[in-house]
C-alpha positions as CSV (number, residue, x, y, z in Angstrom):
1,X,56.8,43.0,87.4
2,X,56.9,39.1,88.0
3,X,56.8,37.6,91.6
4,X,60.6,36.4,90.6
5,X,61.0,40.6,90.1
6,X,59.9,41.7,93.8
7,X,63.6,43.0,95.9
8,X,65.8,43.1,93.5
9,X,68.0,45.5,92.6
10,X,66.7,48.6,91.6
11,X,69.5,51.7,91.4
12,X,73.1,51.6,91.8
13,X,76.0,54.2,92.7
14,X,79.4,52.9,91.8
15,X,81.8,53.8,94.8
16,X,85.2,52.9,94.0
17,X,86.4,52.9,90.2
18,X,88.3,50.4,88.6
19,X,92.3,50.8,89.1
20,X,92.8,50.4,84.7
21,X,91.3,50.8,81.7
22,X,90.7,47.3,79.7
23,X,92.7,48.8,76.5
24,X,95.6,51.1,77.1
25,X,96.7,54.0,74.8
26,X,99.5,52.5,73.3
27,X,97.1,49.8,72.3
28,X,95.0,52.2,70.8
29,X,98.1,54.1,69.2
30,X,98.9,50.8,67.6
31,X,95.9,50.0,66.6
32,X,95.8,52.7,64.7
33,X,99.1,53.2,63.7
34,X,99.7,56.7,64.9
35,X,102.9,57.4,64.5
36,X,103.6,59.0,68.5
37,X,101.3,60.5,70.8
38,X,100.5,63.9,70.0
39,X,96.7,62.6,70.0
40,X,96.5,60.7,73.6
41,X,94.4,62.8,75.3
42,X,92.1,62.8,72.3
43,X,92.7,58.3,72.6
44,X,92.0,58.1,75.9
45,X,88.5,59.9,75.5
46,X,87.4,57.7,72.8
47,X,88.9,54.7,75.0
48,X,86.4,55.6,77.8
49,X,83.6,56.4,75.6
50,X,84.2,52.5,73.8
51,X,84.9,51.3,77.1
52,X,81.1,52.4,78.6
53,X,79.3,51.6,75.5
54,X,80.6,47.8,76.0
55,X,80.0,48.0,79.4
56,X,76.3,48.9,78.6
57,X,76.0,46.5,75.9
58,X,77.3,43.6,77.8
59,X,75.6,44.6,81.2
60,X,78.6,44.1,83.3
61,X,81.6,45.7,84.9
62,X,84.5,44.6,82.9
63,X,88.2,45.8,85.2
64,X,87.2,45.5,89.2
65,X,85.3,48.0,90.3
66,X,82.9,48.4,93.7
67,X,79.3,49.4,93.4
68,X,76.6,50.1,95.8
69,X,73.4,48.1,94.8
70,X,70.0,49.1,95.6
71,X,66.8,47.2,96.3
72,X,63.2,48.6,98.0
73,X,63.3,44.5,100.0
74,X,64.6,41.4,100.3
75,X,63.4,39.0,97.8
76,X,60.5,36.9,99.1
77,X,61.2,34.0,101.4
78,X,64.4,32.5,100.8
79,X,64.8,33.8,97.1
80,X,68.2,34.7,95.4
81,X,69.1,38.8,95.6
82,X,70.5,39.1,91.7
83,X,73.6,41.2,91.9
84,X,73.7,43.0,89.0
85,X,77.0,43.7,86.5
86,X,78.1,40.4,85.5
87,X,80.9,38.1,88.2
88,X,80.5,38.8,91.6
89,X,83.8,39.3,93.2
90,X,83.1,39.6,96.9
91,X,80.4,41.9,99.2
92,X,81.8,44.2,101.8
93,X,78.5,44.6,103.4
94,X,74.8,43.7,103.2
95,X,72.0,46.2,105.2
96,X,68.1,47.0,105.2
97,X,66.1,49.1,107.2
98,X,64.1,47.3,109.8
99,X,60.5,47.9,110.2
100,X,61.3,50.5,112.8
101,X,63.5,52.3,109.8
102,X,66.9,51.5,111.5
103,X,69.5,50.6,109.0
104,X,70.8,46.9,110.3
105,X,73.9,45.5,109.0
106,X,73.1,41.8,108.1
107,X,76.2,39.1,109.3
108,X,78.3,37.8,106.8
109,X,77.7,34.1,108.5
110,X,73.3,34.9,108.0
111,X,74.3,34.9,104.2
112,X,76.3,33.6,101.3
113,X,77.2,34.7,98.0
114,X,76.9,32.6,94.7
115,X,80.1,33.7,92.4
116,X,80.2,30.9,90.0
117,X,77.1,32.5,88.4
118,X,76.7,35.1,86.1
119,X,74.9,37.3,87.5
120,X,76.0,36.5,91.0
121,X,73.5,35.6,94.0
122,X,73.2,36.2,97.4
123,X,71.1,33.6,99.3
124,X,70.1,33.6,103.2
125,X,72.0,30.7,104.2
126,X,70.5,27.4,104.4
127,X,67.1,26.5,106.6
128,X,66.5,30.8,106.8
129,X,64.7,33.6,105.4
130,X,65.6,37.2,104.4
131,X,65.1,39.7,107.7
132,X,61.9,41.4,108.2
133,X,62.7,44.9,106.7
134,X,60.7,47.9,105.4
135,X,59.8,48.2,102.1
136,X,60.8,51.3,100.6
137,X,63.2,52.6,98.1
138,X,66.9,51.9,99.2
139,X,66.0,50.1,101.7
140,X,68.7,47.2,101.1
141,X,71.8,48.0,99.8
142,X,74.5,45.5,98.8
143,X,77.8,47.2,98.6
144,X,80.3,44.5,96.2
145,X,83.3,44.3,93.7
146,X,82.0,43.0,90.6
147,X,84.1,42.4,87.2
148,X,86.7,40.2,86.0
149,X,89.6,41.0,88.0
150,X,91.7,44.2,89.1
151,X,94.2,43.8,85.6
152,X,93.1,44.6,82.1
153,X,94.8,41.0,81.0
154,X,91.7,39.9,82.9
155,X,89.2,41.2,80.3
156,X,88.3,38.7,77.6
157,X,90.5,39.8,74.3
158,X,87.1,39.5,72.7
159,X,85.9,42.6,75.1
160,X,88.9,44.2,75.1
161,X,88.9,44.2,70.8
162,X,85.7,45.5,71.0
163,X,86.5,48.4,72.7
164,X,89.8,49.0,70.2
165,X,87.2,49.2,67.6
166,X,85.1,51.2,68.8
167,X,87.8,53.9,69.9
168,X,89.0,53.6,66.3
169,X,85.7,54.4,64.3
170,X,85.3,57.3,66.8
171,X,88.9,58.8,66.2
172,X,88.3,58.0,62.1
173,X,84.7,59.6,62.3
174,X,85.8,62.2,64.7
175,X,84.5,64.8,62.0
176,X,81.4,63.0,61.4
177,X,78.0,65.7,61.3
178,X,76.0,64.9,64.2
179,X,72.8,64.3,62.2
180,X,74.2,61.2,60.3
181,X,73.3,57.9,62.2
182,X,76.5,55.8,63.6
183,X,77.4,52.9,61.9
184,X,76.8,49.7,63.2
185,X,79.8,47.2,63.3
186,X,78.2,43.9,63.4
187,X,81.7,42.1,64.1
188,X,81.7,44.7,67.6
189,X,78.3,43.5,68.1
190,X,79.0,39.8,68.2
191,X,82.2,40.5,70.1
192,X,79.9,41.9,72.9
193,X,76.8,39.2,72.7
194,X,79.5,36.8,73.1
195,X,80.3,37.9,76.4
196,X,76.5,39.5,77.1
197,X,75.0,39.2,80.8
198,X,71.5,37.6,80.5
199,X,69.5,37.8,83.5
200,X,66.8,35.0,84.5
């Protein structure tokens, strides 16, 4: 762990899903050219395994969703707090135990948020330091909506493509034995690194 490493987000809980999914079954349907729906509930499973596998890959939240963010401090001095998941929407509340182990809520007007960055930042605001707080596990929690927006038109198409064909090679591997190794798509793989939150 680097000095640049010390309060920053550890864990996280998400709190409130995203409203949509990025791709739609009709999408999917189309995409494959299925001729009705008879196989939907099979689509949409594949939909929301492609859907997490990007999310992983890309290390961000793609639809709006609200996460609980975890760090043991506050960064040293007047550092940045990384929030993690790619574009930082907005932050509901900021806390931290005090040394006395009392949770304290931390003002909106004692802070500010960076959301022009990916990831996004908090900073104490200008001329001040982070609070004293105890240093322990959980002991500041950031609760925020991270992702591109509440509407799957809000994805980038590039995203939103990788997940359509993803959800396809699952439904036309769907028989595949479990001790033959996945294929790698390299076209999906450039269609996420494209899009890829890099953390400094």
């Amino acid at each position: 762990m680097t000095y640049a490493d010390v309060g920053q987000v550890r864990a996280r809980l998400l709190v409130t899903p995203p409203v949509a999914e990025p791709v739609g079954v009709d999408e999917l349907r189309r995409h494959l050219r299925l001729p009705d729906g008879t196989e939907d509930g099979l689509l949409l499973a594949y939909l929301h395994a492609a859907r997490e596998r990007v999310e992983h890959d890309a290390r961000r939240q793609l639809v709006a969703a609200t996460w609980k963010f975890f760090a043991n401090s506050f960064p040293p001095c007047s550092m940045s707090l990384r929030v993690p998941l790619g574009r930082l929407l907005s932050v509901s509340a900021l806390t931290y135990l005090d040394p006395s182990g009392v949770r304290q809520t931390l003002a909106g007007g004692d802070y500010y948020a960076v959301t022009s960055e990916e990831p996004g930042r908090l900073h104490p605001t200008w001329g001040e330091s982070w609070p004293c707080c105890r240093v322990q596990p959980e002991s500041v929690q950031v609760t925020a909506r991270v992702g591109y927006g509440d509407a799957a038109d809000d994805v980038p198409r590039a995203l939103r493509q990788a997940i359509l064909m993803l959800a396809g090679d699952l439904y036309e591997r769907r028989e595949a034995q479990l001790d033959v190794a996945p294929v790698t798509n390299p076209a999906v793989e450039a269609l996420i690194r494209s899009h890829t939150v890099y953390d400094f």
